[in-house]
C-alpha positions as CSV (number, residue, x, y, z in Angstrom):
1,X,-32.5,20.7,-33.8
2,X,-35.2,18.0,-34.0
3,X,-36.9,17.1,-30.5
4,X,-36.1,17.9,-27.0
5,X,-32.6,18.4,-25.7
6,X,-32.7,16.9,-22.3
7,X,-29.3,17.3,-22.1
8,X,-29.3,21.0,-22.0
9,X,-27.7,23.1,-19.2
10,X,-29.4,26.3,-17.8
11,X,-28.6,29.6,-19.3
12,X,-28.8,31.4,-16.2
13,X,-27.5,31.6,-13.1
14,X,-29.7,33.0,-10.1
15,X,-27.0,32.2,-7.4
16,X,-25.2,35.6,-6.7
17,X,-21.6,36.3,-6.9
18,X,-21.4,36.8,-2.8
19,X,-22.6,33.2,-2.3
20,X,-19.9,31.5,-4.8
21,X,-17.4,33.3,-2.9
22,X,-15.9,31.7,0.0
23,X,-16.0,33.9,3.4
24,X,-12.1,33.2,3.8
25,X,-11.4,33.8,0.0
26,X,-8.0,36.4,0.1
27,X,-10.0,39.0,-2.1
28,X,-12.2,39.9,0.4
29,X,-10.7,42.3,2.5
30,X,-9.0,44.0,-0.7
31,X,-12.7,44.6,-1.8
32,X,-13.6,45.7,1.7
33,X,-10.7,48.4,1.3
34,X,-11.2,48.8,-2.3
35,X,-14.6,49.9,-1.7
36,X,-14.0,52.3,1.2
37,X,-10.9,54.2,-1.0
38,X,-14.1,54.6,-3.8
């Protein structure tokens, strides 16, 4: 590709998986209990 791409998008994300997730999001307690049975 010739020149800059300003339109590009970041490869990364720094934002961890616990902060996209909402605190009333129905998977949370099955992880809670999930992680105890492990």
């Amino acid at each position: 590709m010739r020149g800059t791409d300003t339109h590009q998008q970041m490869l990364f994300s720094y934002v961890s998986p616990e902060a996209r997730v909402p605190q009333d999001h129905p998977l949370r307690p099955i992880r809670k209990m999930a992680d105890k049975a492990l």
